[in-house]
C-alpha positions as CSV (number, residue, x, y, z in Angstrom):
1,X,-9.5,3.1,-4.4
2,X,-8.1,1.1,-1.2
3,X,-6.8,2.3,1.7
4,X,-3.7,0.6,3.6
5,X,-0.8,1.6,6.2
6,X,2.6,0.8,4.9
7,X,5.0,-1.1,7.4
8,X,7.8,-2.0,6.0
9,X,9.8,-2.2,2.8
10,X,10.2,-5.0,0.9
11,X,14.0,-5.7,-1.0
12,X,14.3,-7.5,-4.0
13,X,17.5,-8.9,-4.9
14,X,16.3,-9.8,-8.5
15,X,13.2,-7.8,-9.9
16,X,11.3,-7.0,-13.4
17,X,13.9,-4.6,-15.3
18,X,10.7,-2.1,-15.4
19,X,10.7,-2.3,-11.7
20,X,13.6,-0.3,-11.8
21,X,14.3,2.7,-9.6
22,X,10.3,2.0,-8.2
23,X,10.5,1.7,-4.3
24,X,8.5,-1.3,-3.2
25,X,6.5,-1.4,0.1
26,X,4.8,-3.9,2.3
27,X,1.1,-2.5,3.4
28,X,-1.6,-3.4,5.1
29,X,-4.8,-3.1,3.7
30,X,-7.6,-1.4,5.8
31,X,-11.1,-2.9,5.1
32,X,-14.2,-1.6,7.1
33,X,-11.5,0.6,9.3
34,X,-9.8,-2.7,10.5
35,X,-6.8,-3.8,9.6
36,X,-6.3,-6.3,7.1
37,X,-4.0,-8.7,4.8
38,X,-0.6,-7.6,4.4
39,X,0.5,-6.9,0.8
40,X,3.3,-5.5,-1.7
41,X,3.0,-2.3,-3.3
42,X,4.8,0.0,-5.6
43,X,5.5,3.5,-4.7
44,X,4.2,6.0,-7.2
45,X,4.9,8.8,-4.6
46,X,8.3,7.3,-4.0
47,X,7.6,9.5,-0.2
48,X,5.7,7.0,1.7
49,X,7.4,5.5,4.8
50,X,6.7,3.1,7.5
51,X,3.3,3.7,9.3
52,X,1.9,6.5,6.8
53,X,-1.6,5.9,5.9
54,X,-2.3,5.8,1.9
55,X,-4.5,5.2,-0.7
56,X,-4.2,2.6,-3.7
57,X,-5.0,1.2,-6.7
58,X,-5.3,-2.0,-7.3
59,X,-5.2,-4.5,-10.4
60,X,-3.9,-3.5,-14.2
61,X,-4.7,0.0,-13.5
62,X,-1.9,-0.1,-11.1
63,X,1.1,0.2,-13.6
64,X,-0.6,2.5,-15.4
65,X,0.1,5.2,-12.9
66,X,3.3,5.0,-14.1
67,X,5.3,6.0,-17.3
68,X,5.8,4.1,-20.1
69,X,6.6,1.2,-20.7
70,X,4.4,0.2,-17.8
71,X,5.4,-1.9,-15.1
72,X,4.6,-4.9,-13.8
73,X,2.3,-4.5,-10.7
74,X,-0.9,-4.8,-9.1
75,X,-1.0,-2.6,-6.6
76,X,0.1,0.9,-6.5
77,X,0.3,3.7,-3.6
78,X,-1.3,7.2,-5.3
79,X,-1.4,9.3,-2.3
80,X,-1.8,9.7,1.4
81,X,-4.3,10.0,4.2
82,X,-4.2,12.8,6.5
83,X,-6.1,11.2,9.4
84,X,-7.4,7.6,9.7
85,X,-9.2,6.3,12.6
86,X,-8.6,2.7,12.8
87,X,-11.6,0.8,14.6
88,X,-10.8,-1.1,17.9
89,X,-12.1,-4.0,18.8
90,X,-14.7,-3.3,21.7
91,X,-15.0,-5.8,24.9
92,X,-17.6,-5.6,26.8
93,X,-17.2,-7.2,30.8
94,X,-20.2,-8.6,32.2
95,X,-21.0,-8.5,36.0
């Protein structure tokens, strides 16, 4: 399971017929409380919004969060994160 915060939504003019009616979303993973690569996921929830934090699930397992026939994604959002603390980067000043 992955972590990410969603920031944006991504609009597909053409898209996988099985796609259908599944609200897609551009997140950014979180890897060692950081943030990281920005990526596309599907919406299993179909409540996440901009700058909710989530968890995923990535690879073929993905589609299979949804109904049959499955569709075609890598990446799905299962469920949200109360809290995150997202690590900031620490500078030190000398003298």
């Amino acid at each position: 399971m992955l972590t990410a915060m969603v920031e944006g939504t991504v609009v597909a003019t053409i898209k996988d017929p099985l796609l259908s009616g599944i609200k897609l979303l551009l997140v950014r993973m979180m890897e060692d409380g950081k943030p990281g690569k920005l990526q596309v996921a599907a919406d299993q929830t179909r409540q996440a919004g901009d700058g909710d934090f989530v968890t995923c699930i990535p690879a073929k397992e993905a589609s299979l969060i949804f109904a049959p026939p499955y569709p075609p994604c890598d990446l799905a959002i299962t469920g949200f994160i109360d809290e995150y603390h997202v690590e900031k980067e620490r500078r030190f000043e000398t003298g």
